[in-house]
N, C-alpha and C positions, 0 to 999 in steps of 0.2 A: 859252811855246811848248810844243805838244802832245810827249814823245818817243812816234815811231812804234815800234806794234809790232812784235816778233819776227819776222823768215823764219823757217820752220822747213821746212828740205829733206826733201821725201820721198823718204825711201831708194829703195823699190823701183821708183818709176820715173824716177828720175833719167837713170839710164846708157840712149845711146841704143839699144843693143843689144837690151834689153825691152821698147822701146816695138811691135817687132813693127808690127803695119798699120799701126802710129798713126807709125811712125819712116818707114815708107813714104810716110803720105801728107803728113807734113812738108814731108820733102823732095820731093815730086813740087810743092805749090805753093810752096815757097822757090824750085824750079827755075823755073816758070813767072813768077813775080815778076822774078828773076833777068832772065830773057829777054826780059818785055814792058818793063821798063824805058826798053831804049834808045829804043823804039821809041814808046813814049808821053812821055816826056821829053824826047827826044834824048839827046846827051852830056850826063852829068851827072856830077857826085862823088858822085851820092847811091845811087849804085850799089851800092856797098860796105856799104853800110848794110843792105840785103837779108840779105847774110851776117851780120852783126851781127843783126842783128835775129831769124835763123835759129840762134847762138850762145844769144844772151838766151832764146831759147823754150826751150831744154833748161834750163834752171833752173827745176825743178816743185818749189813752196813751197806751203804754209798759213800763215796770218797770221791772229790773230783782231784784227777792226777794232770801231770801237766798235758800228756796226750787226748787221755780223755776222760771218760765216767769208770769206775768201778766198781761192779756190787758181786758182794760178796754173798753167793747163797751159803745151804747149808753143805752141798758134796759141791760145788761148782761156780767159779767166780766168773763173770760175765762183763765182759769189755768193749765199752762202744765207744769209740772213737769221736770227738766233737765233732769231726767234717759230716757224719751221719746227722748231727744236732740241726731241725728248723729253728725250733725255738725253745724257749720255755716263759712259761707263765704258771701264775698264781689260782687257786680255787679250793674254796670250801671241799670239804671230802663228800661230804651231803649233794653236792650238786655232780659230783662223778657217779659215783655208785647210788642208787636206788635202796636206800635201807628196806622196802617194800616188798620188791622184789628179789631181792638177794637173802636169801637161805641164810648161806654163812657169812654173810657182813653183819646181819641183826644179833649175833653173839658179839660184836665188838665192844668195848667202854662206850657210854654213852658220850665220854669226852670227845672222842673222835671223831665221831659229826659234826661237830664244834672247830673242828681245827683246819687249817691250812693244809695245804699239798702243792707240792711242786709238781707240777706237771711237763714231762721232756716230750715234744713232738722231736719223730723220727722221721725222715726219710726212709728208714728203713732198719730190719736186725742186723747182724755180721750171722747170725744163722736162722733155719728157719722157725718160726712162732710154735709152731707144736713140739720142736725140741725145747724151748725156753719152758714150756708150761708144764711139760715133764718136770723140770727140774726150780720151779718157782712157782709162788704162790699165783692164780690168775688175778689175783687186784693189784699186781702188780704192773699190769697191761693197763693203756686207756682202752676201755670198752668200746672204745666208737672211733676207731683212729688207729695210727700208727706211734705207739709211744710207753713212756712210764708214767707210771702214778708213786711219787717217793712221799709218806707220809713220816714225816719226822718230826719230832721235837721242839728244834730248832730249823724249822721254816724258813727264818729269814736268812740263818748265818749258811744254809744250804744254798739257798738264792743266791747271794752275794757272793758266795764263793764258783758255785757256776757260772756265775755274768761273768764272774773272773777271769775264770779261767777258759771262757769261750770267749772272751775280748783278747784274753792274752796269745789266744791259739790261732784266731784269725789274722791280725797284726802281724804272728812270726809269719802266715803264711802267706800274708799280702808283703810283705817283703823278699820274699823269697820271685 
């Protein structure tokens, strides 16, 4: 039996406080689900589930899978394929975003500046950028490029598990 890879929770847009529009429009269709429920079901138990289901979206993860990256938003998980992968590399979160400049990065912890980011250059999305932004936070983009900013926790076990599994994916492919 395979062991599944790592969650690794994204700090900054975790809390739903910063999800800003995106926490808006959450809940505007959780509310809507909420409502048409009874009415397309009738009485159900499954009711409750909507909430649930509205809980489970506020856990915004990265997972590297064997194919490729996975993040998980709040209504919509997001699948990029390593062959889209340039690279990645390491950097201060301070040296990406502009605490200065940026509105809503200056309510972040002050630990956060402080910390590592993994940074994934793209080649490119699997759809287009102003669809993504709709449905994810923008510090979730690199500001200046084609790419992600994953700010987590465990920085390094993220790292090494991407090198991984972007050594392990090039390999099957150079074989092939």
């Amino acid at each position: 039996m395979k062991k599944r890879a790592v969650r690794f929770p994204l700090l900054v847009y975790t809390p739903l406080r910063r999800w800003g529009a995106l926490g808006l429009l959450t809940a505007l269709v959780v509310g809507v689900f909420w409502l048409l429920i009874p009415r397309v079901l009738g009485p159900t138990p499954l009711r409750p589930l909507v909430l649930l289901a509205a809980l489970g979206g506020g856990v915004l993860y990265v997972r590297c899978e064997p194919a490729g990256l996975r993040l998980q938003g709040p209504l919509m998980p997001l699948f990029i394929s390593y062959r889209r992968v340039e690279r990645t590399r390491l950097s201060p979160l301070a040296k990406v975003f502009d605490p200065q400049k940026d509105r809503a990065a200056r309510r972040w912890p002050l630990t956060y500046w402080n910390m590592t980011a993994v940074l994934v250059d793209l080649k490119g999305f699997p759809v287009p950028l102003w669809w993504l932004r709709l449905w994810f936070d923008r510090h979730l983009f690199l500001p200046n490029g084609t790419g992600l900013v994953l700010l987590v926790e465990d920085w390094m076990g993220l790292s090494q598990q991407l090198d991984g599994a972007l050594s392990a994916y090039r390999a099957r492919r150079a074989r092939r």
